[in-house]
N, C-alpha and C positions, 0 to 999 in steps of 0.2 A: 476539715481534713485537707491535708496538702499531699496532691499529688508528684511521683518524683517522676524526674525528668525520662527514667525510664522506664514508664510505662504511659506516658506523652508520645515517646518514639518510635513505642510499638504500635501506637495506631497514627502515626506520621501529622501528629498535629503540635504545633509549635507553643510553648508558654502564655503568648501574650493570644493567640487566639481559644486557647482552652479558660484563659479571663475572659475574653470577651461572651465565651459561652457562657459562664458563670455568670458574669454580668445582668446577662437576657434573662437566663431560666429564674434567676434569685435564689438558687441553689447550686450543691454540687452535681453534675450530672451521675446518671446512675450508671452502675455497666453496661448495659445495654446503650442507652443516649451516648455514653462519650465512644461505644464503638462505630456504632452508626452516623457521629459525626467525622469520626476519623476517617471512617469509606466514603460518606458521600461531600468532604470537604479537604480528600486526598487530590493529587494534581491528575491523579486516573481519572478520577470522576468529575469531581470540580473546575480541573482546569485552572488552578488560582493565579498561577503563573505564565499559563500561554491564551487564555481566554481573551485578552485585552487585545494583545499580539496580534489573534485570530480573523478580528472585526478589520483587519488592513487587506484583507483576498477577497476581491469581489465572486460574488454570490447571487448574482441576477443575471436570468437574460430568459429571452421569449421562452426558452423550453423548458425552463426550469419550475416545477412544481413543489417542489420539499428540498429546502434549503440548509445548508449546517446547522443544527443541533436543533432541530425542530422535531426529529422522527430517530430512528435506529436508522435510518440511511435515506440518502439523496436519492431526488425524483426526477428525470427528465422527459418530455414526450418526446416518444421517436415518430409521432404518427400515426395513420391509420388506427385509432383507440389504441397503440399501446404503448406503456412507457415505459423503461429503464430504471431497477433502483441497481445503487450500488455504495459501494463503504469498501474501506481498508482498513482495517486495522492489525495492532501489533500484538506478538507475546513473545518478546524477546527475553522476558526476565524467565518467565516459566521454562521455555526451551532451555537457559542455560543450566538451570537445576536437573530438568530430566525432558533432554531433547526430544524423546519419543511422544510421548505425553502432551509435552510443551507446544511442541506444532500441532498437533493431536487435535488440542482441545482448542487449539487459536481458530483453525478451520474450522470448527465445530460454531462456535462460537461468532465466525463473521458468518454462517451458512444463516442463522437465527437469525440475525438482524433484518434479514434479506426475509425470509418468509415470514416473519412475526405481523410482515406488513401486508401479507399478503401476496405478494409475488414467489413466484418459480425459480427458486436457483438454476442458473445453465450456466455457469462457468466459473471458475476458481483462477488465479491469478497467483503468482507470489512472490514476494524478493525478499531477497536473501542473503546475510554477510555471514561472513567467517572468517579466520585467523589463516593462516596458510596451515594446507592439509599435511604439510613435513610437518607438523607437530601430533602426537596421537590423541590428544585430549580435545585437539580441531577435529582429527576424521571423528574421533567417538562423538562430537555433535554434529558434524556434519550429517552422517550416517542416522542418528538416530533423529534429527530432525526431516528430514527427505524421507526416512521410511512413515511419520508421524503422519506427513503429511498423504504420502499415500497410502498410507491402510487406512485412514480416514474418508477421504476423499473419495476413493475407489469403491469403499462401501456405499457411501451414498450413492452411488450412479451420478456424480455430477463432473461433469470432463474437468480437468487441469489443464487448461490448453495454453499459458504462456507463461513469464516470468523473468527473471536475471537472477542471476547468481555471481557476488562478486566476494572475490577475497582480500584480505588486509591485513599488519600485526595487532593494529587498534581495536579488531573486532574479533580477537585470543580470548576466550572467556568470555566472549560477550557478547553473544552473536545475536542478532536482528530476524526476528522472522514475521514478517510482515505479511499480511494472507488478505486477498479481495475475494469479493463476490459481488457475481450482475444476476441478476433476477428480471425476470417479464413479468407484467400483469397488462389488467386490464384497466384503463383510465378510471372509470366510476368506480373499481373494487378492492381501491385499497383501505388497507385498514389502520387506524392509529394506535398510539400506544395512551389513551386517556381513561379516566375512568369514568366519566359521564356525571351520572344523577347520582345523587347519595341514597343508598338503601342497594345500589347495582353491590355485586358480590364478586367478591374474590374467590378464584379457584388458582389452586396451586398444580401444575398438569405435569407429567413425566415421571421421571428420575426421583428417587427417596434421594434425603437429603441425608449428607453425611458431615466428616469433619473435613474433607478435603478442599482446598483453596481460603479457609480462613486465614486473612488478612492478607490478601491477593492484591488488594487493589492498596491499601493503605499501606500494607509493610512490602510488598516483592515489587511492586509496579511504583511504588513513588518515595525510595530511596536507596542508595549506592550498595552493591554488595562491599560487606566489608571482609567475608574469607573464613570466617569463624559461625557464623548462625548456621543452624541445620533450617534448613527454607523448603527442605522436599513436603512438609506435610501443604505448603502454602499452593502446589501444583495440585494443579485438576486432573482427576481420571474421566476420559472421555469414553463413550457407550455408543459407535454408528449407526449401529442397526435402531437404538430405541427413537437416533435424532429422525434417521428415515421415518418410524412409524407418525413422530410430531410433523413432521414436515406436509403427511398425507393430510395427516387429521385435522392442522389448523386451517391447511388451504382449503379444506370442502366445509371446515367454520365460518373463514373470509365469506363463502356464498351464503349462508343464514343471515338472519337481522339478530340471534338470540347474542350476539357478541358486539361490546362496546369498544373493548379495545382490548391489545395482547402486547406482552414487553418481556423481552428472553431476560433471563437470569444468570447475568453475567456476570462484571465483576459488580463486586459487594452483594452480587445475590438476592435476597428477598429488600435488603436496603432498598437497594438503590431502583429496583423494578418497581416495588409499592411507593416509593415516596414520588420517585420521576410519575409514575401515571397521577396521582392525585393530584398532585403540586400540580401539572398542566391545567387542572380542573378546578383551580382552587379551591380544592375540597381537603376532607381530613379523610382519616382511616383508623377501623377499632380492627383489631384480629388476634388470633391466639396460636402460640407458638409449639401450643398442645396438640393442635389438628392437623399440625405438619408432619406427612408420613418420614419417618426416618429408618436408615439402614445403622444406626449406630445406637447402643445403649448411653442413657447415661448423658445424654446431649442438651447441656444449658442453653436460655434464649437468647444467648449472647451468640453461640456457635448457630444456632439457629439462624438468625436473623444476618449471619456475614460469613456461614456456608457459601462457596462458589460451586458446589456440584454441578456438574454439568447435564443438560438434556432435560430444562426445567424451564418451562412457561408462563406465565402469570398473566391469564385469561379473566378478564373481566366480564360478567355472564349479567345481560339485563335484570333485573329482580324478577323471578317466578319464571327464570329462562332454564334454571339449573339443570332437570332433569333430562331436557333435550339437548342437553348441551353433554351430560355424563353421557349419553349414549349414543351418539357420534366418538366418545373419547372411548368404550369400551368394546367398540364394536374394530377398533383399532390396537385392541388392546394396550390400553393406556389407563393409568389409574390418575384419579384427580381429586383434591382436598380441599373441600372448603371452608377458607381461611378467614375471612373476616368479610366486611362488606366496608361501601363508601361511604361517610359521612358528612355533613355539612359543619360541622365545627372548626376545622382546619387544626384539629392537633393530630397527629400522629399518635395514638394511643397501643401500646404494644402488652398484650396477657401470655400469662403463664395461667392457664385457669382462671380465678378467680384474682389471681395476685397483677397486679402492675407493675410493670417491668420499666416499660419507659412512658414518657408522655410529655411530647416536642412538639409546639409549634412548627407546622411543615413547610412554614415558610420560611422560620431561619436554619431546616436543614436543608433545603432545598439552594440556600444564599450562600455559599462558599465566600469566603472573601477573597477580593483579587488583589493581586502584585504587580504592579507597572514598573518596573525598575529602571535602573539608566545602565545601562550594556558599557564596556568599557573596552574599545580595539587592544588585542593585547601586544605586547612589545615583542614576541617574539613572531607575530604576524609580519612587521615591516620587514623583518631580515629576508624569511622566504619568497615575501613578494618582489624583493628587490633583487632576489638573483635573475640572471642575461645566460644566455645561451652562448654567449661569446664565449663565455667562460669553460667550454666545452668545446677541444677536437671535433668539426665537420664529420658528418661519414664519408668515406671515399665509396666512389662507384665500388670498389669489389666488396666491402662490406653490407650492398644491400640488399643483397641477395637472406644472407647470412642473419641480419635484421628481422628481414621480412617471417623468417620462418618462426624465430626464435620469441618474435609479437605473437603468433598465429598459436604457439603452446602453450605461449602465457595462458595458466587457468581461467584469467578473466574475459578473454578472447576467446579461448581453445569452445570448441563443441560440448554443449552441456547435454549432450543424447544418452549418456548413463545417467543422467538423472530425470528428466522428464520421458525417458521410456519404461519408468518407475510408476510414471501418472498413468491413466486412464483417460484418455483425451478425445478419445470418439465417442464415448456413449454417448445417448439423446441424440443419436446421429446430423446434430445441428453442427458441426466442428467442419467449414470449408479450407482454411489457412491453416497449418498444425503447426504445435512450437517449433522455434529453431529460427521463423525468420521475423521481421523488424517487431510484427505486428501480430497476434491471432484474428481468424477472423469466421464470426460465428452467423449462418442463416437466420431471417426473422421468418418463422415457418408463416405460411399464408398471405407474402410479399416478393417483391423483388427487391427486397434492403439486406442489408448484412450489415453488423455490429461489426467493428473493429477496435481491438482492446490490448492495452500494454501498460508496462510496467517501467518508470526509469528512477534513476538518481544515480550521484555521481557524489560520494563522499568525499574524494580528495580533492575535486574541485569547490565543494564546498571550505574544505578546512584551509584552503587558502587565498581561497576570494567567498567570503558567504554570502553577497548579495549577488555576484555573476553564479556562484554556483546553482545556487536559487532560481534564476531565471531558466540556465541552462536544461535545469531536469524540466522544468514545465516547458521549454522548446524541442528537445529532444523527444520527448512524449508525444508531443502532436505533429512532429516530423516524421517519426514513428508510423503514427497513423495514418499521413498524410501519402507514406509511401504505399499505404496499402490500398488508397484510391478512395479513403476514408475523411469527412469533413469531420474533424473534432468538436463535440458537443459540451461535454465535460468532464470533471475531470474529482477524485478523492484524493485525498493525501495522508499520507503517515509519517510523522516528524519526529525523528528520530536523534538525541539529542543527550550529553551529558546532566550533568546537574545544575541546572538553572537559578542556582541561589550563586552560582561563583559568575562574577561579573564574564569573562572573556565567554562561557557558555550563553550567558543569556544573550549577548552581544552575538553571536553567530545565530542564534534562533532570530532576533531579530532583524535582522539582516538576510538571511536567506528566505523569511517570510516575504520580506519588501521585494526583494528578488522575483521572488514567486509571483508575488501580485504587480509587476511591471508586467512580467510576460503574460500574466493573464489579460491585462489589461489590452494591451499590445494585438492576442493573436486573439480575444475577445472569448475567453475562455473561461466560463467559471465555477469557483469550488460550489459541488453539491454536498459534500461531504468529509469526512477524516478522523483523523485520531492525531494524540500528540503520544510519544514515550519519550521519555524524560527519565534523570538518574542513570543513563545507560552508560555507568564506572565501573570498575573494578579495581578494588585497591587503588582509588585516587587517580587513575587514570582514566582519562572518558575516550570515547567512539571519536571516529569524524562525526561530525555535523551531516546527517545522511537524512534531508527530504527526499521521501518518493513519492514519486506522482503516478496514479493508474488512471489511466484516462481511455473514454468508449466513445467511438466516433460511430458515423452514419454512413456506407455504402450506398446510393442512391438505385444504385442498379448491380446488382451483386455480379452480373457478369462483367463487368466493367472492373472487377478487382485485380489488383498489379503484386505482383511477387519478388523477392529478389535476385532468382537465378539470370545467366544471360542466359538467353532462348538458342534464338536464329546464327546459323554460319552468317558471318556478312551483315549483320546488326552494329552499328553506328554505337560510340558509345560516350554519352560528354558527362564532365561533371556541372553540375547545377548550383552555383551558387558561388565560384569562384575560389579567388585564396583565401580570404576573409581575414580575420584579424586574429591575432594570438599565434604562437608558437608551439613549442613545446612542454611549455610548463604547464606543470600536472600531468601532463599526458602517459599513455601508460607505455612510450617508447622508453621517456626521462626516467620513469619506475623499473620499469625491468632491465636495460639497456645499462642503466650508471647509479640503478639505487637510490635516484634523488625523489624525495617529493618538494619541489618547489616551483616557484613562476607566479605566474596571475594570471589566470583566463579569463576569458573575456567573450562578449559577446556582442553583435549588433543585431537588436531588435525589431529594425525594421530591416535590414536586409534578410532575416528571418522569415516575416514576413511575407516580402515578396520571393522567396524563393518557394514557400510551402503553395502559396497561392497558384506560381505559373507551375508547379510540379502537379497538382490536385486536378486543376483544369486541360493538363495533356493526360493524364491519367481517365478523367471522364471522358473527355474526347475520343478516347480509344488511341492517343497518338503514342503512349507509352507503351513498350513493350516488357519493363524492368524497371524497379526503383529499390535504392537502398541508400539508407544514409549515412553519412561517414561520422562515426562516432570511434571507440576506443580500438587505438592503432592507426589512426589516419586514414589518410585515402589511398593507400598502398594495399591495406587490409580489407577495409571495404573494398576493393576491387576483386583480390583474391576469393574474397569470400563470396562476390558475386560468380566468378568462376567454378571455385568448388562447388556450393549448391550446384550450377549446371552441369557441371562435369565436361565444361568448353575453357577452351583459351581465349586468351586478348591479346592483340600485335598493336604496339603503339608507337608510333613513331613521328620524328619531330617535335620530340618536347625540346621545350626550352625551359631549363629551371634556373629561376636567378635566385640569387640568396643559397639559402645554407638545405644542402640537400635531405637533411633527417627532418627541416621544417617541412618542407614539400611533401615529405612523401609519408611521413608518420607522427607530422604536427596534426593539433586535434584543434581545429579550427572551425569552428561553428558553422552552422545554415548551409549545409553543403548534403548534395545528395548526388549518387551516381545513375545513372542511367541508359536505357539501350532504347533506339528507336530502330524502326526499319528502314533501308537506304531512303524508299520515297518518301519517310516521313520528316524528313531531316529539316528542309526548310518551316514546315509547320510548327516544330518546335524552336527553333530559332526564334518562328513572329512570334512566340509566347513570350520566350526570353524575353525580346525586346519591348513588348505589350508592359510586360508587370516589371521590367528596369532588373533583370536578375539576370549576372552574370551568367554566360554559356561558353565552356570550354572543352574542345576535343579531343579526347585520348586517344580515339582505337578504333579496330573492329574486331569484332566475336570471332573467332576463330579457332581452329589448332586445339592442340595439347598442351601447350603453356603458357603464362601472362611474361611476354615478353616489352619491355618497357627498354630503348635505347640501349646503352651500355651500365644500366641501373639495376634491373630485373632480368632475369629470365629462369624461370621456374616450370617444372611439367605439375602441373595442377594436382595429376596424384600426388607428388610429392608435398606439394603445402598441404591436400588433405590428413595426408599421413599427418603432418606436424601437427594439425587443427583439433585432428581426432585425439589424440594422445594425450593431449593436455591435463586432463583430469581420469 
């Protein structure tokens, strides 16, 4: 029988590897086999493509206990018995078919990961692209993604406490939504995702299985929309109240011995959940597709077995554990099917009753093959990089006024409070830092620690430097935290990313990985976990190149945390870390300002460094009063915006600015942060400067009703708020 190419591409597997399956089995595979190779050997699950890639971001250090792709999510100890899990991951494809849903079921779905292990979800995270909301088919996702994620989120009782939201034309159709979760537990009580001894049994727990999310992972998550398939049956319906009731039931499972391991059912569904737990275990698995309660008539074991229903468990139950384990699940009311047991044979055996459906060695579905390719700089990267600032009119002093406001609306800038006052961010009343400023920052109940947790990337600095862009998000991220008085622990990623079979795509993946793994290397930072999204086209057009990085730091002494507003009348106010390198290019002055995306940003790594270090150690010290870093809009806007949040002015005077006045004041020049000391603490922070070699330069004092700056600036504060708030 010869298979045609198109129904190869409905389950996303390539000619020469549907031979090589042929090859192995010494037959043709059967429906069932070739679907479940196609989900668990898609670039969703597999990874064929960025898996090589992956092994260049380090992954070790003292705190790290559960490393990328060991578990549903990375482990870190914060101390005093307790650790940190956390994971990012994306459903960009699903939200663009049906926004609401789509983010829906993305939080639903990183919530699982986090408790499957046994830990507490306490906080949600998110970022966010879209196309510019002047178009109506942006607001219609916009809108229906932001509500997805809060009627979701808010039902569970779990805060939404930070995030970014940025807009673009590249991300018109094809928006990014990217969802974290951090969870506590208890060091000795986490639980894995394995399935142990052969004869242990399978229970299928939650949600009836339907048709909804078939071919999720293999056809919507790992290839290009082309404009014409109807892809809604491929979205998941998500269910919050049934995920709250699992969430109770599995964490008072985690304290029994009757449970070997538990793995949520995400994508590919009962695939990819039974194959990943035995495969860990070098075991096989016998089960039938008969005993799976279903909410649809009429449902083959082909739909069965690559169902992505959501609000569904796969609980591994010791043997002769079953009965106490259904009654903890019923007393929750919760229904549970048992589905097969483990075996020692290592095939993969799947029933329809009495009939065989598939039957794979689960070690070559569990073996994806990989792709190492060679990336190739594309020709049309030299030109942007090659553009000069020269080549652009100075601003004049009376123009910066006029600048300044007109940064502060830009949506990527402006105040995102109509949308995160959408989230639900205090419950579990652990929420100390609330969205809005660099960093969230959440109480470790029964310590004097606080988490610190953020969200960054920077796509157009990717798409036209991808190894400085790269570095950039994983610097910004811990600069981030670092203003919150927060030591960076680690950090999850979600790579975000065109189609990686066309050379210039995989060449930015590659490259913004490298990127990533300098500054890890650098600020000693390392990946506990991530996700890759790939394919993210439309009609032949991809995304920027958009890693983001969610990174949770450690507060040593939670009273010791630092904020961005200015405080104090009469507060001192310097920037930290000097002019540094790079201009305007990329910046979102160049964007909004004159329409260009061009330049090459840049970075220094080690002045990074030591600027985070002496900013961290005046922050513990107690010598900081105010920290904020200056990222999108320069240090004009970071200023402003440390003004607004206070609702004080800044008098500055005696600047001197050489060079070209839009670099100065709305170039986006790395490793810089702003800050406010009190008059007596002024020298103190200076021996720091000079202790760890980091530029110290003085603006101002805290003062007044407006950020007056020489004959450059002078603005009454409500007025940039006005502009700041109106943005979106």
């Amino acid at each position: 029988m010869t298979i045609s190419t198109a129904e190869l591409n409905k389950v996303a597997l390539s000619r020469e590897e549907y031979d090589f399956i042929v090859q192995k089995l010494g037959r043709e595979p059967t429906e069932v086999e070739l679907g479940m190779f196609g989900s668990l050997w898609s670039e969703h699950c597999g990874y064929k493509y960025s898996a090589p890639l992956l092994k260049l971001l380090p992954s070790r250090g003292e705190r790290v206990l559960v490393g990328p792709g060991e578990e549903n999510a990375g482990v870190v100890d914060i101390g005093d018995g307790q650790v940190v899990v956390m994971k990012i991951e994306s459903h960009n494809h699903p939200s663009a078919i049906e926004p609401y849903q789509g983010a829906a079921t993305g939080v639903g779905g990183i919530v699982r990961d986090i408790f499957t292990m046994g830990a507490r979800p306490v906080a949600l995270l998110n970022s966010l692209r879209f196309g510019p909301l002047e178009n109506e088919h942006n607001r219609y996702l916009f809108n229906g993604v932001v509500g997805g994620i809060a009627g979701y989120g808010n039902c569970l009782g779990i805060p939404d406490v930070g995030g970014e939201i940025v807009f673009a034309n590249c991300y018109s159709g094809n928006p990014l939504v990217n969802a974290l979760c951090l969870g506590i537990a208890e060091k000795g009580k986490l639980m894995k995702s394995q399935a142990g001894a052969a004869g242990n049994v399978l229970m299928l727990v939650g949600a009836d299985t339907g048709r909804d999310g078939i071919h999720g992972a293999s056809g919507l998550a790992s290839r290009t929309f082309d404009g014409e398939q109807e892809l809604r049956p491929t979205v998941q319906v998500g269910n919050p109240f049934l995920e709250k009731l699992l969430i109770e039931a599995c964490l008072e499972l985690v304290q029994a011995d009757w449970v070997m391991g538990m793995q949520d059912l995400g994508a590919a569904g009962l695939t990819s959940s039974v194959i990943e737990s035995v495969a860990k275990a070098d075991k096989g698995v016998d089960m039938d597709v008969l005993k799976v309660s279903r909410r649809e008539e009429g449902m083959t074991p082909y739909e069965v077995m690559l169902s992505e229903s959501q609000e569904r468990m796969l609980v591994i139950v010791r043997e002769g554990c079953e009965d106490r384990v259904k009654a903890v699940l019923e007393r929750w009311d919760l229904c549970a099917d048992v589905i097969g047991q483990v075996t020692d044979d290592g095939l993969a055996v799947i029933r329809e009753g009495e009939k065989v459906v598939a039957s794979v060695p689960v070690s070559l579905l569990s073996s994806p093959p990989r792709y190492r390719r060679q990336g190739k700089k594309p020709l049309w990267l030299e030109e942007v990089q090659s553009w000069e600032a020269s080549s652009l009119l100075d601003l004049t002093a009376r123009q910066c006024n006029e600048t300044l406001l007109r940064l502060l609306s830009s949506p990527n800038i402006a105040s995102k409070e109509t949308v995160y006052r959408q989230y639900d961010h205090q419950v579990m009343n652990n929420s100390v830092v609330l969205p809005g400023e660099d960093a969230a920052v959440l109480r470790v109940r029964g310590t004097e620690k606080g988490l610190s947790l953020t969200c960054d990337g920077n796509g157009r600095y990717c798409y036209l430097d991808p190894c400085a862009g790269g570095a950039i998000a994983v610097a910004e991220a811990a600069r981030n935290l670092v203003c919150s008085g927060a030591c960076p622990v680690a950090l999850t990623d979600c790579l975000n990313f065109g189609n990686p079979e066309k050379d210039d795509v995989y060449y930015q993946m590659e490259e913004c990985i490298k990127g990533m793994a300098q500054a890890c290397d650098m600020l000693q930072i390392p990946v506990i976990s991530g996700n890759v999204s790939l394919y993210n086209e439309t009609r032949g057009e991809a995304i920027y190149p958009t890693p983001v990085v969610g990174m949770v730091g450690v507060i040593r002494d939670l009273k010791r945390r630092c904020t961005m507003p200015f405080k104090d009348e009469g507060d001192r106010v310097f920037l930290l870390g000097g002019e540094g390198d790079g201009g305007i290019g990329g910046s979102e002055y160049l964007a909004v300002m004159h329409g260009l995306v061009k330049g090459k940003p840049s970075i220094d790594l080690d002045r990074e460094k030591q600027v985070q270090q002496c900013c961290l150690e005046a922050i513990e010290r107690g010598i900081v009063k105010s920290a904020h870093d200056c990222a999108d809009g320069g240090l004009m806007v970071a200023v402003a915006e440390c003004c607004i949040a206070g609702g004080i002015g800044l008098g500055g005077k005696e600047w001197c600015i050489d060079g070209r006045l839009d670099v100065a004041l709305f170039g986006e020049q790395q490793g810089r942060i702003v800050i406010s000391v009190a008059p007596d603490a002024v020298t103190k922070v200076e021996e720091l400067a000079y202790k760890y070699h980091a530029p110290l330069d003085y603006l101002g004092q805290v003062g007044g009703e407006q950020l007056s700056l020489e004959e450059y600036i002078c603005l009454p504060v409500e007025e940039m708020a006005k502009a700041w708030r109106r943005g979106i």
